[in-house]
CHARMM-style PDB file with segment names, atoms N, HN, CA, C and O in Angstrom:
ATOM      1  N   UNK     1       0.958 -11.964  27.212  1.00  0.00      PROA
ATOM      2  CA  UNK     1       1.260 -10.619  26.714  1.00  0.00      PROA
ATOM      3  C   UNK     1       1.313 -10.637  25.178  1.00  0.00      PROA
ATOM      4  O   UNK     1       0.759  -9.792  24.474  1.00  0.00      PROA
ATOM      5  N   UNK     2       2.184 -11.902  24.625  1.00  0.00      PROA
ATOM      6  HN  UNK     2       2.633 -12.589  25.196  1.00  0.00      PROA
ATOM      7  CA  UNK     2       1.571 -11.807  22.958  1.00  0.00      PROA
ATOM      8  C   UNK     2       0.431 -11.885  22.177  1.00  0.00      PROA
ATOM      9  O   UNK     2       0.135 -11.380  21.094  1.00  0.00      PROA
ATOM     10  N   UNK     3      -0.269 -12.772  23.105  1.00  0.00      PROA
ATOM     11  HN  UNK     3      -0.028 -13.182  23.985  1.00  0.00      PROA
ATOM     12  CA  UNK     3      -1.574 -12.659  22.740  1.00  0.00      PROA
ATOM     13  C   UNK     3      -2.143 -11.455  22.829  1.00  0.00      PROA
ATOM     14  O   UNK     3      -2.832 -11.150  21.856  1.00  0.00      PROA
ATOM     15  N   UNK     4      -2.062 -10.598  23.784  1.00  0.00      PROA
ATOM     16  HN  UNK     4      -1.503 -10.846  24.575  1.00  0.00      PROA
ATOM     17  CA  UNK     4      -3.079  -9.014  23.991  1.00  0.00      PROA
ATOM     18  C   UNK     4      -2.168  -8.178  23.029  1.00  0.00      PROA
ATOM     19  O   UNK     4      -2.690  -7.258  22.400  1.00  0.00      PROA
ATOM     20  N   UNK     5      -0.794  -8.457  22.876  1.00  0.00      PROA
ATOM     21  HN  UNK     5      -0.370  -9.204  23.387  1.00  0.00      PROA
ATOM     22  CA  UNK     5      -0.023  -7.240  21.827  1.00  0.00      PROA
ATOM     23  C   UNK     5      -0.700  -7.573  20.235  1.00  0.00      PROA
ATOM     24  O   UNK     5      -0.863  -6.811  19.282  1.00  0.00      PROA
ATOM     25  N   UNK     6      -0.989  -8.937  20.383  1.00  0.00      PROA
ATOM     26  HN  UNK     6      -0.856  -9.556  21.157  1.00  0.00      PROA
ATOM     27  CA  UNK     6      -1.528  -9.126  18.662  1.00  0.00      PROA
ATOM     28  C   UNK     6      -3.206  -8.719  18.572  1.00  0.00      PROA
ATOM     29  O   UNK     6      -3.721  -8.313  17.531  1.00  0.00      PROA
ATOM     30  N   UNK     7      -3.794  -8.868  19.591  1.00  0.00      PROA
ATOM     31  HN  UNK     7      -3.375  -9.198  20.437  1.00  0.00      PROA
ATOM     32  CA  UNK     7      -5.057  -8.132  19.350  1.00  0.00      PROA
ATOM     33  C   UNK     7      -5.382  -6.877  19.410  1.00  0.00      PROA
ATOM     34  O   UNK     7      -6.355  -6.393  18.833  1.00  0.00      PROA
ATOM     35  N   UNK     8      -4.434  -6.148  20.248  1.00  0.00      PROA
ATOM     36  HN  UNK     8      -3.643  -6.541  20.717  1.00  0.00      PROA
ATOM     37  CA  UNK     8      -4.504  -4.647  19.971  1.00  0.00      PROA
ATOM     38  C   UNK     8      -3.618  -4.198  18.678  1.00  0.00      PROA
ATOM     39  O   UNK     8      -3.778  -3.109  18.127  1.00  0.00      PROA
ATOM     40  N   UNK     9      -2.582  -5.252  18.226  1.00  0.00      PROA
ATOM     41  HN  UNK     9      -2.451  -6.137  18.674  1.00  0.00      PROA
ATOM     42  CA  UNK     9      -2.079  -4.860  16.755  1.00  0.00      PROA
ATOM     43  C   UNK     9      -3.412  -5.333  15.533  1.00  0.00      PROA
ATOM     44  O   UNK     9      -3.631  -4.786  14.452  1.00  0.00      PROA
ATOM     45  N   UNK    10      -4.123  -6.473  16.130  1.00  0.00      PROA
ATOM     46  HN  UNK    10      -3.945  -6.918  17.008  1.00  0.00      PROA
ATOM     47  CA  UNK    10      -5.033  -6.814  14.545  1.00  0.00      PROA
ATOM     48  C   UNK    10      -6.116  -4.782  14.652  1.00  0.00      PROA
ATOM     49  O   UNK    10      -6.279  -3.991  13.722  1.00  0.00      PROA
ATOM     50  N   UNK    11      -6.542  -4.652  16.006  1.00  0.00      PROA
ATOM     51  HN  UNK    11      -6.410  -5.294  16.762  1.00  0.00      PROA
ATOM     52  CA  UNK    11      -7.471  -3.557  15.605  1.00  0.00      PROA
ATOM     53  C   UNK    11      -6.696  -2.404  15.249  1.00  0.00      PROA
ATOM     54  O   UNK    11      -7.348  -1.671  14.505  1.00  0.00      PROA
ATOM     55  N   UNK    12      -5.636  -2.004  15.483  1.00  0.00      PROA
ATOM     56  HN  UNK    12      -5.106  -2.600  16.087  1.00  0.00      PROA
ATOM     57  CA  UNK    12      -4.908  -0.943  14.894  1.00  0.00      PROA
ATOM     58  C   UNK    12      -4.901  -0.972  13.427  1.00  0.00      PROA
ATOM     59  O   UNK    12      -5.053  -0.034  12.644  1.00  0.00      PROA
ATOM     60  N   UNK    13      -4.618  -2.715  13.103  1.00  0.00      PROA
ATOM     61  HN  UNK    13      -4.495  -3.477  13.739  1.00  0.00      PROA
ATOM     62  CA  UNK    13      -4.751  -2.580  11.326  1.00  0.00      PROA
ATOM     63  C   UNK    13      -6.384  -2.676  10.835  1.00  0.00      PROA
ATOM     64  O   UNK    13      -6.705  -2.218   9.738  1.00  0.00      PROA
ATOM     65  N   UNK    14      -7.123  -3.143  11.498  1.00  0.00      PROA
ATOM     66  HN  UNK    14      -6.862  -3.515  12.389  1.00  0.00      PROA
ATOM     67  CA  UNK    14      -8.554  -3.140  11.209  1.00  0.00      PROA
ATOM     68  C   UNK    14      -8.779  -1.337  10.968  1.00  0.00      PROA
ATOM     69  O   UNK    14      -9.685  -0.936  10.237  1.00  0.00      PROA
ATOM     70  N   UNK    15      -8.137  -0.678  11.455  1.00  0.00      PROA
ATOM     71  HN  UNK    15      -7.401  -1.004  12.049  1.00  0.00      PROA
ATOM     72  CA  UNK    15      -8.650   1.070  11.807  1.00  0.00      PROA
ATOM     73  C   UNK    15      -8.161   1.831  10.295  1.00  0.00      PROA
ATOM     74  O   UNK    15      -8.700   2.722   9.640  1.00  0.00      PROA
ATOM     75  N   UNK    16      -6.866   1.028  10.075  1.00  0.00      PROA
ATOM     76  HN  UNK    16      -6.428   0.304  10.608  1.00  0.00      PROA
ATOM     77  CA  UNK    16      -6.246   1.554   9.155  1.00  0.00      PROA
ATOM     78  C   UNK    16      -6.608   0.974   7.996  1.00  0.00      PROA
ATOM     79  O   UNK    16      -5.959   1.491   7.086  1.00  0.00      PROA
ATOM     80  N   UNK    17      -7.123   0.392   7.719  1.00  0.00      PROA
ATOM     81  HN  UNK    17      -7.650  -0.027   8.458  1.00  0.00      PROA
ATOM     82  CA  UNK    17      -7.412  -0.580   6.415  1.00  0.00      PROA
ATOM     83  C   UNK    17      -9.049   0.326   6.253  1.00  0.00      PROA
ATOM     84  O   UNK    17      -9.563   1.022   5.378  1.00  0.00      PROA
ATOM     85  N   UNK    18      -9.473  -0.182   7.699  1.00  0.00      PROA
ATOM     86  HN  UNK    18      -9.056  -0.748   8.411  1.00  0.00      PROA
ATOM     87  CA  UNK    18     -10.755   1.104   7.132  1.00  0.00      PROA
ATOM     88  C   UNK    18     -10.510   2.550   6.979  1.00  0.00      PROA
ATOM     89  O   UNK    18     -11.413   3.101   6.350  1.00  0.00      PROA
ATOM     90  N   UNK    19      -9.464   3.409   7.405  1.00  0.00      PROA
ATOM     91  HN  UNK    19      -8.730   2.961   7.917  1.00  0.00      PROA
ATOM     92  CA  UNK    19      -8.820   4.927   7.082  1.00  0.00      PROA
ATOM     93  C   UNK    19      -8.552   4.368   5.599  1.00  0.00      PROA
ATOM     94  O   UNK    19      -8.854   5.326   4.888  1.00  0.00      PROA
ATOM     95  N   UNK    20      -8.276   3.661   5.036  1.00  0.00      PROA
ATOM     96  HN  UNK    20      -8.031   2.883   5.614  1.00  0.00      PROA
ATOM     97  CA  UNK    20      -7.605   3.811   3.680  1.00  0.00      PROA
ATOM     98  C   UNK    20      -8.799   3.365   2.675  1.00  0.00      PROA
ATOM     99  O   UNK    20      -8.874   3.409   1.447  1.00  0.00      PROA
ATOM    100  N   UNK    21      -9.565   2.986   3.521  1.00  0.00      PROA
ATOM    101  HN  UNK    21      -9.504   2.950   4.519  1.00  0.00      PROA
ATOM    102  CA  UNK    21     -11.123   2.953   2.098  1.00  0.00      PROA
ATOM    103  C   UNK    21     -11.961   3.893   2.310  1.00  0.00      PROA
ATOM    104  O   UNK    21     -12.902   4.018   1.526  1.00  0.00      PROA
ATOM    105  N   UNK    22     -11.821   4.761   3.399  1.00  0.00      PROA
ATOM    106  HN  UNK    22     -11.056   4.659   4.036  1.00  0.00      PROA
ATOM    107  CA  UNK    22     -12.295   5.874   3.351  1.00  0.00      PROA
ATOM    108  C   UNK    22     -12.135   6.892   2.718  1.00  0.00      PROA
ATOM    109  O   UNK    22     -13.007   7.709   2.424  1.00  0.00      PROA
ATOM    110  N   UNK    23     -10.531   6.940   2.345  1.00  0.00      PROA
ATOM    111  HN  UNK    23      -9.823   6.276   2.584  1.00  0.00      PROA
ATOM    112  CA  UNK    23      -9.596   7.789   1.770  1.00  0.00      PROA
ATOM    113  C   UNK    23      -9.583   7.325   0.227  1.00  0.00      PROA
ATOM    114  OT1 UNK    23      -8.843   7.888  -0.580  1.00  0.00      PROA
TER     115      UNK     23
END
């Protein structure tokens, strides 16, 4: 389960890191 909570946390920050160079 930590393993799948940290890969759906790395793409949440992958989404947001790209929202903020978009911005």
């Amino acid at each position: 389960m930590c393993s799948k909570l940290g890969s759906h946390f790395q793409t949440f920050w992958t989404w947001i890191t790209t929202w903020q160079s978009w911005v």
